[in-house]
Structures are given as C-alpha cells and as structure tokens.
N, CA, C and O atoms as a printed pandas DataFrame, in Angstrom:
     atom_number atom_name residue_name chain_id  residue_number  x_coord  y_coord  z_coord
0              1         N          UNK        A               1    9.226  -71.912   -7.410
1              2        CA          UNK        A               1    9.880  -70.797   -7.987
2              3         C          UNK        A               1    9.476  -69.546   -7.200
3              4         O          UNK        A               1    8.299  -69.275   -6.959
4              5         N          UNK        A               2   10.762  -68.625   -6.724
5              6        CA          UNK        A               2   10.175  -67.682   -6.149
6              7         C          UNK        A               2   10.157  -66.433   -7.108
7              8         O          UNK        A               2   10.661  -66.399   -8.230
8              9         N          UNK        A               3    9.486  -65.411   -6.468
9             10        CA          UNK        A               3    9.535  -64.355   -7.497
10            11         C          UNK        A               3   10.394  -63.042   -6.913
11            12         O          UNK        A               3   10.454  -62.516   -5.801
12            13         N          UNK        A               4   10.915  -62.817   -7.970
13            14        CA          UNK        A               4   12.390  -61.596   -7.998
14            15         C          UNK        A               4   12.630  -60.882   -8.456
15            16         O          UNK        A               4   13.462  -61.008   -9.354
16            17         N          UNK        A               5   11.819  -59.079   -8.025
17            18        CA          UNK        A               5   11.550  -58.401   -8.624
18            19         C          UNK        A               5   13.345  -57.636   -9.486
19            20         O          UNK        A               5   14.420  -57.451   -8.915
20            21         N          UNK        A               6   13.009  -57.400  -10.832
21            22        CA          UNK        A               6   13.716  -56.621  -11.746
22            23         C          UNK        A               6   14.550  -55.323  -10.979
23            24         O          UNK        A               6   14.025  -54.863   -9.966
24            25         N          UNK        A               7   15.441  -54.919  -11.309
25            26        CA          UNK        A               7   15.819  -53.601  -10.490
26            27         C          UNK        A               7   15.247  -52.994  -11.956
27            28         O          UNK        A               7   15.300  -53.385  -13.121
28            29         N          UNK        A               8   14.638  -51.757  -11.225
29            30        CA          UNK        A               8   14.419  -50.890  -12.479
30            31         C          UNK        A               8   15.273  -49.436  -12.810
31            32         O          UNK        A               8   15.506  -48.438  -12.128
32            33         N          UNK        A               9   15.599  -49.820  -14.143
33            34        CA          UNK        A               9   16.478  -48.968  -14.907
34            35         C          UNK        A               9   15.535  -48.181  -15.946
35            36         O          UNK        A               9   14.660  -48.610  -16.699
36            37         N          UNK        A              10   16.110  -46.633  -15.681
37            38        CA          UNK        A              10   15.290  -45.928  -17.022
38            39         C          UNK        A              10   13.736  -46.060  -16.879
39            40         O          UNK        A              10   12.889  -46.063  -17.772
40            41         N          UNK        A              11   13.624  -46.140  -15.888
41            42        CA          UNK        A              11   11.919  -46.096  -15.413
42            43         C          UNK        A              11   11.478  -44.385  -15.540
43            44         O          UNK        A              11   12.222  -43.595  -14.960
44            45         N          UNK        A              12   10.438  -43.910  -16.194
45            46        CA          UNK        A              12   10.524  -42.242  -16.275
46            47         C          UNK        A              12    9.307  -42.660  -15.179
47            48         O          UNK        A              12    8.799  -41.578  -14.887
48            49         N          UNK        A              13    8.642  -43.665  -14.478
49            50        CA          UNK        A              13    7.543  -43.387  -13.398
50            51         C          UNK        A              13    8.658  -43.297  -12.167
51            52         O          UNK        A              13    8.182  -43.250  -11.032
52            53         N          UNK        A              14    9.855  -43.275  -12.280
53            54        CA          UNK        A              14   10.265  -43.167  -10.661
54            55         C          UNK        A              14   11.621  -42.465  -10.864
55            56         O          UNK        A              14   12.585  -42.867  -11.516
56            57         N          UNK        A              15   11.468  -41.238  -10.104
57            58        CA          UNK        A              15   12.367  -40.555   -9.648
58            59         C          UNK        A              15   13.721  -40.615   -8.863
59            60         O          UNK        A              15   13.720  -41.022   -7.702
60            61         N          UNK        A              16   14.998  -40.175   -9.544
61            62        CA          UNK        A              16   15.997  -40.616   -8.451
62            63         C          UNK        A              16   16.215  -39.817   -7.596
63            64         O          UNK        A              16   16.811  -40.178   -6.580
64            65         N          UNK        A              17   15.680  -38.144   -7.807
65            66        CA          UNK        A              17   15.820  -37.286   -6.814
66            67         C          UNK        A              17   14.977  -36.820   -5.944
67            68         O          UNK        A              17   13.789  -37.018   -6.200
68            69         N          UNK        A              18   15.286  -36.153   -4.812
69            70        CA          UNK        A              18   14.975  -36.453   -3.172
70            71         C          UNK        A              18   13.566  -35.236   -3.994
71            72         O          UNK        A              18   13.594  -34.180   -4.625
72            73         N          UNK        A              19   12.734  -35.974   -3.608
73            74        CA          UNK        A              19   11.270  -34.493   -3.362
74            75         C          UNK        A              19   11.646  -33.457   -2.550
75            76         O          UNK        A              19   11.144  -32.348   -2.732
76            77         N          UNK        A              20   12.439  -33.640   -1.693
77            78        CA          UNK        A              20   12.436  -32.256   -0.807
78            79         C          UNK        A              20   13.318  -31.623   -1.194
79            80         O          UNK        A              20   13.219  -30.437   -0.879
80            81         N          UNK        A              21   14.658  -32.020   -2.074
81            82        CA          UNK        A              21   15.020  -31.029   -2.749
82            83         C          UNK        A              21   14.283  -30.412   -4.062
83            84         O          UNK        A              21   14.610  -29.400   -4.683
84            85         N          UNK        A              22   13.313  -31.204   -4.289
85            86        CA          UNK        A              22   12.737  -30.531   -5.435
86            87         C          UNK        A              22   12.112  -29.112   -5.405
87            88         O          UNK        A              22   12.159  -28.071   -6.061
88            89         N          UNK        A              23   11.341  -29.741   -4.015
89            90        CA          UNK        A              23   10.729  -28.970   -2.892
90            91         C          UNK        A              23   11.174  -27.442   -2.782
91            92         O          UNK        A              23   10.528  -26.395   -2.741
92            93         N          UNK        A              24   12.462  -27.718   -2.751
93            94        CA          UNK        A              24   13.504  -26.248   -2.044
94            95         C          UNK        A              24   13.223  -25.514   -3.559
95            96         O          UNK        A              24   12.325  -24.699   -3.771
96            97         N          UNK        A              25   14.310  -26.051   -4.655
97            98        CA          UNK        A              25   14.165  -25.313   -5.796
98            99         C          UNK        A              25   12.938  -24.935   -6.218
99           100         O          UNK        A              25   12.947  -23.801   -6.696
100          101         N          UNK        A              26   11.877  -25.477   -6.216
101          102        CA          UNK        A              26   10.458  -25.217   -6.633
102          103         C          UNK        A              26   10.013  -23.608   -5.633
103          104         O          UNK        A              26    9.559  -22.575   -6.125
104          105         N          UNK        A              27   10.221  -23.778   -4.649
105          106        CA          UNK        A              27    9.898  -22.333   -3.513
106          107         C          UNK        A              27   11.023  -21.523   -3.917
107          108         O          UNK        A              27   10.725  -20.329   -3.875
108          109         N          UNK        A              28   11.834  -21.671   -4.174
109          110        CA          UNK        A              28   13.177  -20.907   -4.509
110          111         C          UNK        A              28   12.748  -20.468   -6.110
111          112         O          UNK        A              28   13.158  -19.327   -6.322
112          113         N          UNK        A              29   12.353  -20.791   -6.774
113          114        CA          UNK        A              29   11.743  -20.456   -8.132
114          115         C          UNK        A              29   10.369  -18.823   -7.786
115          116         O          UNK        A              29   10.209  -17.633   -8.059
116          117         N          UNK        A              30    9.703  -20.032   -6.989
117          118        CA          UNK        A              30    8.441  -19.191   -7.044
118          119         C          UNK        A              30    8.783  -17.692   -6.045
119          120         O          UNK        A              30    7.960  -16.776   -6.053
120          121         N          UNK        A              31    9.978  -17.602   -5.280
121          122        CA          UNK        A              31   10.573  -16.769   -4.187
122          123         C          UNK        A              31   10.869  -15.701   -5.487
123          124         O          UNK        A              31   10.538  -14.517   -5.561
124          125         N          UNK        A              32   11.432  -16.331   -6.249
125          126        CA          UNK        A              32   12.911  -15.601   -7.382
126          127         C          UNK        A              32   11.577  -14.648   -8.206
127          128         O          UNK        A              32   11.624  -13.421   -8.292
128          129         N          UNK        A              33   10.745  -15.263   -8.608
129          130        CA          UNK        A              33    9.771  -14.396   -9.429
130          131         C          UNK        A              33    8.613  -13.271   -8.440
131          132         O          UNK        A              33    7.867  -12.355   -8.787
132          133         N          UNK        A              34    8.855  -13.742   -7.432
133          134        CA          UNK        A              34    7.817  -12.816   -6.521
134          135         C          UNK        A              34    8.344  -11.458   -6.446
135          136         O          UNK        A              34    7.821  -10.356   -6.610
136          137         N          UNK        A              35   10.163  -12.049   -5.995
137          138        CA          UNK        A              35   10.937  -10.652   -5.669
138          139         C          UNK        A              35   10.882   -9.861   -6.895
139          140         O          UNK        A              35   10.733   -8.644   -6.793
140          141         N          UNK        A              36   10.991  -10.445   -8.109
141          142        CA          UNK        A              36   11.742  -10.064   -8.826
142          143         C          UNK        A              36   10.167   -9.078   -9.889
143          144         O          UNK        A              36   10.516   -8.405  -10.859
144          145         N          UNK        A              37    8.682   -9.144   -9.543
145          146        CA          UNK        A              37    7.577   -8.734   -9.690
146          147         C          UNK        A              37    7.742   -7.439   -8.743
147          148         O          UNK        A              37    7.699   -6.280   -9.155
148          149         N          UNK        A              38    7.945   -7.845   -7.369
149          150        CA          UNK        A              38    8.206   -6.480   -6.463
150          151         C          UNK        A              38    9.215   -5.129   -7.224
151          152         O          UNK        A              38    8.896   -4.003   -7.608
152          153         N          UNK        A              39   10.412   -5.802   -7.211
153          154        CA          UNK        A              39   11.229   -5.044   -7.647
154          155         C          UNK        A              39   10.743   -3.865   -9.409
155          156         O          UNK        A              39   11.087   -2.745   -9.786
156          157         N          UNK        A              40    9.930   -4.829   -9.918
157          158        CA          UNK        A              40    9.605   -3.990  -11.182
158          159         C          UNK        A              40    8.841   -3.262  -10.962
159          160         O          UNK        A              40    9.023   -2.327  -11.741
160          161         N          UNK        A              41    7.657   -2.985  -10.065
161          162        CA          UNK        A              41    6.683   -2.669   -9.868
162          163         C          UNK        A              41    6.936   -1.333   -9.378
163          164         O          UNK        A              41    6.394   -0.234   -9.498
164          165         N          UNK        A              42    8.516   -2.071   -8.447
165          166        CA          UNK        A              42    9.070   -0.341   -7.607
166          167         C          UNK        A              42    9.531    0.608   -8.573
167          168         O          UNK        A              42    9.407    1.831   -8.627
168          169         N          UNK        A              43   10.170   -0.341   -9.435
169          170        CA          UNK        A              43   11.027    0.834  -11.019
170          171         C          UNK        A              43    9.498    1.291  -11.431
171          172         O          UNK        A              43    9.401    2.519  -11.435
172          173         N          UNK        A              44    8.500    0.729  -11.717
173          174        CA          UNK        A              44    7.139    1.366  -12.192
174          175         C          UNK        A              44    6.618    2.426  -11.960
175          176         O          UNK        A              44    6.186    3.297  -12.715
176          177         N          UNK        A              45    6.669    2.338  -10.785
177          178        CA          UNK        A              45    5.838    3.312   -9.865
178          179         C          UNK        A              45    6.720    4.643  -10.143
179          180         O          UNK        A              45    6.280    5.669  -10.662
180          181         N          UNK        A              46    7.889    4.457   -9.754
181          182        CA          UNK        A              46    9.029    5.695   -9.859
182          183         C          UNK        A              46    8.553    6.232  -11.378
183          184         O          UNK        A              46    8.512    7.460  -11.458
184          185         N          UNK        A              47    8.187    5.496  -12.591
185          186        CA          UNK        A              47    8.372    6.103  -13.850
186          187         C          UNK        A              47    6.811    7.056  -13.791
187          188         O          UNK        A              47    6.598    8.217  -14.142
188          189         N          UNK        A              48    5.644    5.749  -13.043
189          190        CA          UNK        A              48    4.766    6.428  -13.876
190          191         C          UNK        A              48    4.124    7.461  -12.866
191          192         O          UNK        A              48    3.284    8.221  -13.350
192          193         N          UNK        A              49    4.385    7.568  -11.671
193          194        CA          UNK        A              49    3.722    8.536  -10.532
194          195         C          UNK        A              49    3.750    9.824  -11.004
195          196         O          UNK        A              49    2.796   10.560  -10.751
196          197         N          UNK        A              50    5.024   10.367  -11.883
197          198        CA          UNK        A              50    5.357   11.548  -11.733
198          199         C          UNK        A              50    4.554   12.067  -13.395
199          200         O          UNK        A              50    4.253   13.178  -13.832
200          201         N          UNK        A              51    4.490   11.389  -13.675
201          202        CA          UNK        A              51    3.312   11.899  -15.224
202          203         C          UNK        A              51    1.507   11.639  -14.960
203          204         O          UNK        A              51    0.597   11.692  -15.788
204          205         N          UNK        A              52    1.458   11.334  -13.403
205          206        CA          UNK        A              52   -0.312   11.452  -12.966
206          207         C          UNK        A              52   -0.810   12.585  -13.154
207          208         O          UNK        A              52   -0.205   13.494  -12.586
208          209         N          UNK        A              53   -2.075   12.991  -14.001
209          210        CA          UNK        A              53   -2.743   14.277  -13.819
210          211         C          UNK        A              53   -2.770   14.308  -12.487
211          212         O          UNK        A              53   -2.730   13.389  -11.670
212          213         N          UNK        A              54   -2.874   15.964  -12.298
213          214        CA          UNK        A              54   -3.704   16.389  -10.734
214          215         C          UNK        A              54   -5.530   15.716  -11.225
215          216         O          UNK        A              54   -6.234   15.887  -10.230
216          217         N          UNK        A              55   -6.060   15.306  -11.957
217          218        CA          UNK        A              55   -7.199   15.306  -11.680
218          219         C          UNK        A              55   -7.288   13.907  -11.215
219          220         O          UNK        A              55   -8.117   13.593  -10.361
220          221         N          UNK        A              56   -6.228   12.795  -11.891
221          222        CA          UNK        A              56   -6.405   10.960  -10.794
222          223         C          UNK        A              56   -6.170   11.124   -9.539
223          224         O          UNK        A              56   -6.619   10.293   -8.749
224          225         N          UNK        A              57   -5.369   12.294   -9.050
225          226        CA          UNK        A              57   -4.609   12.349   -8.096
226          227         C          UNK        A              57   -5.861   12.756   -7.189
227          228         O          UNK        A              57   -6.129   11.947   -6.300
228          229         N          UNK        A              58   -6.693   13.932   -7.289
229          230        CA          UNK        A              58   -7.858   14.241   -6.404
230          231         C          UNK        A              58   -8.483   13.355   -6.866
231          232         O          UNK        A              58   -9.273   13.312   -5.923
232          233         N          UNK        A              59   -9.017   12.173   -7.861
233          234        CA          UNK        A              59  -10.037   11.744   -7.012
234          235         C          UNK        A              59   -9.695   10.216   -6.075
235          236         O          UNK        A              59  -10.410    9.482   -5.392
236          237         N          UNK        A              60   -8.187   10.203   -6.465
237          238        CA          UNK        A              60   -7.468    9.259   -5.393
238          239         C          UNK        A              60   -7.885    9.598   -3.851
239          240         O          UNK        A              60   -8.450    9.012   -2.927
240          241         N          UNK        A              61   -7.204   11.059   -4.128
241          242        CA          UNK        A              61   -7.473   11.713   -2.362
242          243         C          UNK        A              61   -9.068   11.814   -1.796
243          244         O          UNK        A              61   -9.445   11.561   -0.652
244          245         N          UNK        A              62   -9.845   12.238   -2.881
245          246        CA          UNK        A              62  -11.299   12.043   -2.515
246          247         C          UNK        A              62  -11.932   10.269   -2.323
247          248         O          UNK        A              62  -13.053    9.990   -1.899
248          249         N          UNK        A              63  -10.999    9.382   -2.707
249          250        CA          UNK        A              63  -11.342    8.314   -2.112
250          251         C          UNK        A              63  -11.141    7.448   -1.187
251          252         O          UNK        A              63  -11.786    6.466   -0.818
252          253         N          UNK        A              64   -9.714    8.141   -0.691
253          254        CA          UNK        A              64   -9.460    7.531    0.829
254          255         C          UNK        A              64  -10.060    8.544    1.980
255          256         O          UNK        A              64  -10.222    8.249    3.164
256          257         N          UNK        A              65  -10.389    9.971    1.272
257          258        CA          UNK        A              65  -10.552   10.634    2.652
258          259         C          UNK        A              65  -12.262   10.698    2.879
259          260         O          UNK        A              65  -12.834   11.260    3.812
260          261         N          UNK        A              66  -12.790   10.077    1.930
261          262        CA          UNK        A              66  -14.484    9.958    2.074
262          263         C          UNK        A              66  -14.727    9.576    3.358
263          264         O          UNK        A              66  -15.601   10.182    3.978
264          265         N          UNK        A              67  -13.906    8.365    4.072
265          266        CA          UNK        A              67  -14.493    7.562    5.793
266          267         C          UNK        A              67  -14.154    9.238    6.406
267          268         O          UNK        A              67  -14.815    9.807    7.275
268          269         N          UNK        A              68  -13.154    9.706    5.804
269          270        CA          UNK        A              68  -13.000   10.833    7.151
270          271         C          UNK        A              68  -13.881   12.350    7.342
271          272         O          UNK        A              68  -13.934   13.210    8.221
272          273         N          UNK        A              69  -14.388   12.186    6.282
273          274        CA          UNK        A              69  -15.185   13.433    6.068
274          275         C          UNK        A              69  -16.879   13.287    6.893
275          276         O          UNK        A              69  -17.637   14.212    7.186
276          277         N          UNK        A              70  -17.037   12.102    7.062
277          278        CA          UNK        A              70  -18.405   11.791    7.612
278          279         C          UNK        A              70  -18.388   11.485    9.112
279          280         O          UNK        A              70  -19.256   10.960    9.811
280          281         N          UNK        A              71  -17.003   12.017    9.466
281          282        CA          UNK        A              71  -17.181   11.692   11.206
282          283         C          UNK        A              71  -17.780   12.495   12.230
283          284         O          UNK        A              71  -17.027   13.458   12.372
284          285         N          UNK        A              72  -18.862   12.603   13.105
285          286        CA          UNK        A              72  -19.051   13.291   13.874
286          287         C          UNK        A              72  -18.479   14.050   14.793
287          288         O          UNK        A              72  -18.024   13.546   15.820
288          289         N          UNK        A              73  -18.417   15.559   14.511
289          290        CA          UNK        A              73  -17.692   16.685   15.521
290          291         C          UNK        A              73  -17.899   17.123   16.784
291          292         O          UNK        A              73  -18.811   17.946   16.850
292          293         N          UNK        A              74  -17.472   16.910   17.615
293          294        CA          UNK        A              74  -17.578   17.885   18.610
294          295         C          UNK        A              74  -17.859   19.174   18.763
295          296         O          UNK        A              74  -17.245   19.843   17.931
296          297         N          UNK        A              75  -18.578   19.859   19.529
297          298        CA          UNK        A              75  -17.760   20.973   19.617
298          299         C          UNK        A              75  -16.428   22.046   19.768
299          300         O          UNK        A              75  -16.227   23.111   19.184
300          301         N          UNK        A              76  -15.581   21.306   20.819
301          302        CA          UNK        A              76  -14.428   21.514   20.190
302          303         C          UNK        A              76  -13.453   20.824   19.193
303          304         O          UNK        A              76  -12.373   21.384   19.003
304          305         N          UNK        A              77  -13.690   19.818   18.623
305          306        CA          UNK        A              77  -13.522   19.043   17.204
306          307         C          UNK        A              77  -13.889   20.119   16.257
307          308         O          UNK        A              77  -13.114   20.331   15.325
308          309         N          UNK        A              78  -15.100   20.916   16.383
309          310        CA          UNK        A              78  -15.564   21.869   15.246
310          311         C          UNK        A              78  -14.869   22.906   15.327
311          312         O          UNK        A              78  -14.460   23.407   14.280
312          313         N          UNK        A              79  -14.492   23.621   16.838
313          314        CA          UNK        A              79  -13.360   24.664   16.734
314          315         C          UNK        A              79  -11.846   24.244   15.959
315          316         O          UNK        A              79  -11.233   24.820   15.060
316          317         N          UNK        A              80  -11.580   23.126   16.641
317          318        CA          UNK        A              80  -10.491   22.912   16.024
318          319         C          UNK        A              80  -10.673   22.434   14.287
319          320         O          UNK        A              80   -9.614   21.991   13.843
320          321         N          UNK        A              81  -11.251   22.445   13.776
321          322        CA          UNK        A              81  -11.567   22.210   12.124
322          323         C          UNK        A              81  -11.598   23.811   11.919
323          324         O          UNK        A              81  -10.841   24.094   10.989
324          325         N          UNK        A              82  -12.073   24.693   12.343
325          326        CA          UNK        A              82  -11.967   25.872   11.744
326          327         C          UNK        A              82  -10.541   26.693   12.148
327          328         O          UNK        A              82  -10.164   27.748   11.639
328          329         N          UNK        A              83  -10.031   26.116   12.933
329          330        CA          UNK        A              83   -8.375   26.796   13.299
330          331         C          UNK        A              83   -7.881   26.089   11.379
331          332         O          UNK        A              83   -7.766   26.630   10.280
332          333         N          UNK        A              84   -7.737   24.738   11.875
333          334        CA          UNK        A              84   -6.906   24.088   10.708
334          335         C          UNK        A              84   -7.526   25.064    9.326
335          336         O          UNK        A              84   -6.718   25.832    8.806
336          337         N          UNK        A              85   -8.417   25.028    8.977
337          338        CA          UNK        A              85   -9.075   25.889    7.958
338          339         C          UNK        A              85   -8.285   26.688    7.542
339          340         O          UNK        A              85   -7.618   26.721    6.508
340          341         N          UNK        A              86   -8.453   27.923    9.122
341          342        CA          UNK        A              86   -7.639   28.985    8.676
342          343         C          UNK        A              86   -6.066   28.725    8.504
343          344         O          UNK        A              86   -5.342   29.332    7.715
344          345         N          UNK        A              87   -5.842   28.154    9.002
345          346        CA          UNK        A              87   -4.320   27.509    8.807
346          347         C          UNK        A              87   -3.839   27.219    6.974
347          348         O          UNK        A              87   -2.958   27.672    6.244
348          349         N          UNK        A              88   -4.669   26.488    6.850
349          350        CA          UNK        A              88   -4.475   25.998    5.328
350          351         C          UNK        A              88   -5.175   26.795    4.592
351          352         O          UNK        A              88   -5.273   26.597    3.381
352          353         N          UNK        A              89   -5.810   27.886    5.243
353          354        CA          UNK        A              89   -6.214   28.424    3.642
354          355         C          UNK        A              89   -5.096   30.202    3.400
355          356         O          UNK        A              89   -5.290   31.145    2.632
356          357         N          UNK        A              90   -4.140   29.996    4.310
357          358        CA          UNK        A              90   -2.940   31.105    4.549
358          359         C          UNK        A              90   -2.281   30.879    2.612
359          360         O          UNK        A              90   -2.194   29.808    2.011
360          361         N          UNK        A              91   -2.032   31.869    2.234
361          362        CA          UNK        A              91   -1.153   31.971    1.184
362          363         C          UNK        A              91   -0.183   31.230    1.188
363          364         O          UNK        A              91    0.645   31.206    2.100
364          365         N          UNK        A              92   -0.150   30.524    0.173
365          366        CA          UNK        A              92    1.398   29.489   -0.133
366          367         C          UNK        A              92    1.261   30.085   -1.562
367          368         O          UNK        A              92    0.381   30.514   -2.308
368          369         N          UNK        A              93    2.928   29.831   -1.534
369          370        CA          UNK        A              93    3.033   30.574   -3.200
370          371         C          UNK        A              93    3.005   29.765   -4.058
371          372         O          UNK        A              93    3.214   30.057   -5.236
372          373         N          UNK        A              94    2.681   28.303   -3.550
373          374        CA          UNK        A              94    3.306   27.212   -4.714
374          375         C          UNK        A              94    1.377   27.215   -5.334
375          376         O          UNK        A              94    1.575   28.289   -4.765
376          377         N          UNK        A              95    0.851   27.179   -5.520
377          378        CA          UNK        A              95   -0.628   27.451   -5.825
378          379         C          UNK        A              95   -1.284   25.971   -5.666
379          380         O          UNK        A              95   -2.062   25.541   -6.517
380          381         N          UNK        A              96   -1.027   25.451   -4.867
381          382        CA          UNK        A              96   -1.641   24.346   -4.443
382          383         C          UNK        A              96   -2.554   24.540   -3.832
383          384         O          UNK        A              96   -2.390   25.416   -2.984
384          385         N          UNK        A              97   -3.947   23.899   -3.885
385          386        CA          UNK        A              97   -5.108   24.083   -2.373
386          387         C          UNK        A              97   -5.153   22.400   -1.690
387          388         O          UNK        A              97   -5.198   21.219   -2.037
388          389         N          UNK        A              98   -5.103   23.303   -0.461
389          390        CA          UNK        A              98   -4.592   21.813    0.649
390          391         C          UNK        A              98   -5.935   21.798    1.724
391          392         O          UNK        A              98   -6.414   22.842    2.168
392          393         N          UNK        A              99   -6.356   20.700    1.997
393          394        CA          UNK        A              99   -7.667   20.740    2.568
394          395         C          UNK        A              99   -7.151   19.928    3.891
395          396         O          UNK        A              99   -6.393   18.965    3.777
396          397         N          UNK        A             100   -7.540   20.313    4.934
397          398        CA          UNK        A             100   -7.159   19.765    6.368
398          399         C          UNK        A             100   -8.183   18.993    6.982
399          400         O          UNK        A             100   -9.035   19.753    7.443
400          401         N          UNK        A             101   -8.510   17.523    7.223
401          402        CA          UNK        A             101   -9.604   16.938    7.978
402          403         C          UNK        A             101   -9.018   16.614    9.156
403          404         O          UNK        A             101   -7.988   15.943    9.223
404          405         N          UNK        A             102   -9.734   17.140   10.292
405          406        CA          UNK        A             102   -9.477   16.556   11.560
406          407         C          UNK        A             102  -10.235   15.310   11.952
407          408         O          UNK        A             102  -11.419   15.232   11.624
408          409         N          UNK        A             103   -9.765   14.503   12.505
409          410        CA          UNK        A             103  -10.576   13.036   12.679
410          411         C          UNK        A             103  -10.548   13.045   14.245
411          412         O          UNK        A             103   -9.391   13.051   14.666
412          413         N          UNK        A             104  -11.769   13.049   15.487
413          414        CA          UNK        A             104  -10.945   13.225   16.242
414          415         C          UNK        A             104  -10.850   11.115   17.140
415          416         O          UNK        A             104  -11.695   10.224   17.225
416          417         N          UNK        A             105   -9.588   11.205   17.524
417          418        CA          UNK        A             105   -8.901   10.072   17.643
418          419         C          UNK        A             105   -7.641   10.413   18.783
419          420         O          UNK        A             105   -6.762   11.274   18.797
420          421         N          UNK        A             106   -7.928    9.540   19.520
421          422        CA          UNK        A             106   -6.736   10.155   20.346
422          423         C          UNK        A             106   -5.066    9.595   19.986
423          424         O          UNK        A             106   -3.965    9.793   20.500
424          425         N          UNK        A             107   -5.473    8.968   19.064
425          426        CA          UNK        A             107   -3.818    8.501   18.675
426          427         C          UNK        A             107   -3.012    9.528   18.025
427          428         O          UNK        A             107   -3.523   10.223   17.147
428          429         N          UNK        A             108   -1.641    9.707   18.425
429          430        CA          UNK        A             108   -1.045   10.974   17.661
430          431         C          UNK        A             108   -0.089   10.317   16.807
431          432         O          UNK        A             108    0.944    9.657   16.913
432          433         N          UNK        A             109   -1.468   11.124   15.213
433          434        CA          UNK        A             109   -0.998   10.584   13.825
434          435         C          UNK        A             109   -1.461   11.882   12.990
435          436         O          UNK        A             109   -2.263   12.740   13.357
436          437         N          UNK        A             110   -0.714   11.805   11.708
437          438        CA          UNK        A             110   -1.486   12.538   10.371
438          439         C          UNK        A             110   -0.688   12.073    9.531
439          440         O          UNK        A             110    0.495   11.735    9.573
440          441         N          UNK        A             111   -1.894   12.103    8.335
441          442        CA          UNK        A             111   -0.985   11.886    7.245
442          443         C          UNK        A             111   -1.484   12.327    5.898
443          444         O          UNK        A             111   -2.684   12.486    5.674
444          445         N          UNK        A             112   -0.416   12.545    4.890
445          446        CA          UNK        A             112   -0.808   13.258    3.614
446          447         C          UNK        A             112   -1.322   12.292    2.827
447          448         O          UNK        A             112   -0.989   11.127    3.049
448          449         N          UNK        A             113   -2.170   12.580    1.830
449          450        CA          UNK        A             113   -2.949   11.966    1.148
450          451         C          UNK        A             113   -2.564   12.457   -0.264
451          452         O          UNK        A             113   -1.683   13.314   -0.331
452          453         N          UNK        A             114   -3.180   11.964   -1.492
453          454        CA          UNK        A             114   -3.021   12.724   -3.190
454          455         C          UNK        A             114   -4.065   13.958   -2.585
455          456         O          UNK        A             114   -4.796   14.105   -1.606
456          457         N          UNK        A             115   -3.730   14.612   -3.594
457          458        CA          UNK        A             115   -4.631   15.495   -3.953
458          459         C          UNK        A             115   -4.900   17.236   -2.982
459          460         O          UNK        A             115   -5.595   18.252   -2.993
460          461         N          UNK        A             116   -3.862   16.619   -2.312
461          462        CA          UNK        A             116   -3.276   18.271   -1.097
462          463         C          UNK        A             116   -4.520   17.726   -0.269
463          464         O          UNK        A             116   -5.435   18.549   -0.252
464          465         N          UNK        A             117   -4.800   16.503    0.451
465          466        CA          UNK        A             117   -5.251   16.098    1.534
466          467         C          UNK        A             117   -4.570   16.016    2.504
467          468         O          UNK        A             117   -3.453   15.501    2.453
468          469         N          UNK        A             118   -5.160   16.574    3.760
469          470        CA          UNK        A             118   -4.636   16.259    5.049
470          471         C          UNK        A             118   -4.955   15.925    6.304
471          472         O          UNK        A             118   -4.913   16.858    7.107
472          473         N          UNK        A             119   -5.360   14.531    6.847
473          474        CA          UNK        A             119   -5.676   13.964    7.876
474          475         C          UNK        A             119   -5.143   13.990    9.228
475          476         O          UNK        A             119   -4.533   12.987    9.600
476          477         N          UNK        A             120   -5.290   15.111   10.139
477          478        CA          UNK        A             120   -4.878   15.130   11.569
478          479         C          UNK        A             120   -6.273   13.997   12.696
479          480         O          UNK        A             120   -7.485   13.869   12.867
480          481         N          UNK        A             121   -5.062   13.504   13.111
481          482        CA          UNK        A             121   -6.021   12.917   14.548
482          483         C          UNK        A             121   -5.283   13.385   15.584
483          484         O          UNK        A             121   -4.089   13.384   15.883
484          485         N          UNK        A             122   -6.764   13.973   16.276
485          486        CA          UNK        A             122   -6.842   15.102   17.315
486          487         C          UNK        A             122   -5.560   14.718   17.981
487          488         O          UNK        A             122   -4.661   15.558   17.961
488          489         N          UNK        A             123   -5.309   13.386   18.664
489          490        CA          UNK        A             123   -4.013   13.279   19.503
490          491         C          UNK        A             123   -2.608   14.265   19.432
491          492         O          UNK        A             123   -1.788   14.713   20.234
492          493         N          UNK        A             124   -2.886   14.317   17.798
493          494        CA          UNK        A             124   -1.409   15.196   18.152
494          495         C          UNK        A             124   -1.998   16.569   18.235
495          496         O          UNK        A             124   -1.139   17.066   17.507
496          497         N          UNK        A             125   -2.645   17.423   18.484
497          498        CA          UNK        A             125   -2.596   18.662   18.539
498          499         C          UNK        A             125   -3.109   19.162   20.282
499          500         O          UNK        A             125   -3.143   20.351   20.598
C-alpha cells in the first residue's frame, strides 16, 4: 500500500496567498500611517507655534545657540562681533532684542534661531 497524501482543504495553517503580496500591503499600511503622522504633525505645528510664549521661545534659542557662544575669537572675529553688536543694537520699532553671534567658519551661512537669535559664519561677511 502506498501512501497518498490528502489535498488539503480549509487548512487555516496554510495560506493561499502569495507572502510577497502580503509583503507589499503590509509596507503600504505601515507607508499610509507614517505619511499620514507627518502630515498631522505639520497641521500641529501651524496651530500650536503661534500661541508659544516669548519665554519657551528664548530658552529654545538659548539652547541651540549655547555651542556658539563658547567659540574662540580672534582678533578680528572680536572686531567683527562688535560691528554686528552695533548693528543689532540700532533702533527697530518692532521692540524686539536681537542678539548677533558670529561663529567664525569659512562657510557662507546664517541663520535665525527662536528667541531674536542670530548666527553669522564669518564666510559670508
């Protein structure tokens, strides 16, 4: 007698569909909720940025600009920190106080920070 295996019907241990399409929908799931986390986060930001005290806001800016405040000056690095000075401490009517750090770096960059921070590297000036 030989032996002749059963075809199996209604088996819940074996699958009729392909794993790699499972595959697709499964990344296509986890894709759909990633975007869709991004996207809220962007409506978020828009609602809640604009109701920040000025006081989270400086000590936001006092915490990215801490690396830049401890860099060693030149001498003319130190002239040029007291130009910017006088620069930013000129009357603006909007009553903001804006603080200028020069970093010196020869790449030509700056950029604004919270809290009326402002990071120049020497390159651009």
């Amino acid at each position: 007698m030989r032996y002749k295996a059963r075809e199996l019907i209604n088996n819940v241990n074996v699958s009729r569909a392909s794993p790699v399409k499972e595959l697709f929908i499964l990344l296509g799931g986890v894709f759909g909720i990633i975007l869709a986390v991004y996207i809220a986060l962007g409506f978020a930001v828009d609602l809640i940025v604009p109701k920040l005290p000025p006081s989270i806001e400086e000590s936001l800016g006092k915490l990215f600009t801490g690396m830049y405040e401890n860099t060693e000056q030149s001498p003319a690095g130190e002239r040029l920190q007291e130009i910017l000075d006088k620069l930013s401490d000129e009357d603006i009517d909007n009553g903001l106080d804006y603080k200028v750090h020069l970093v010196l770096n020869p790449e030509i960059n700056a950029m604004a920070l919270p809290g009326g921070n402002i990071v120049i590297f020497s390159g651009i000036i």
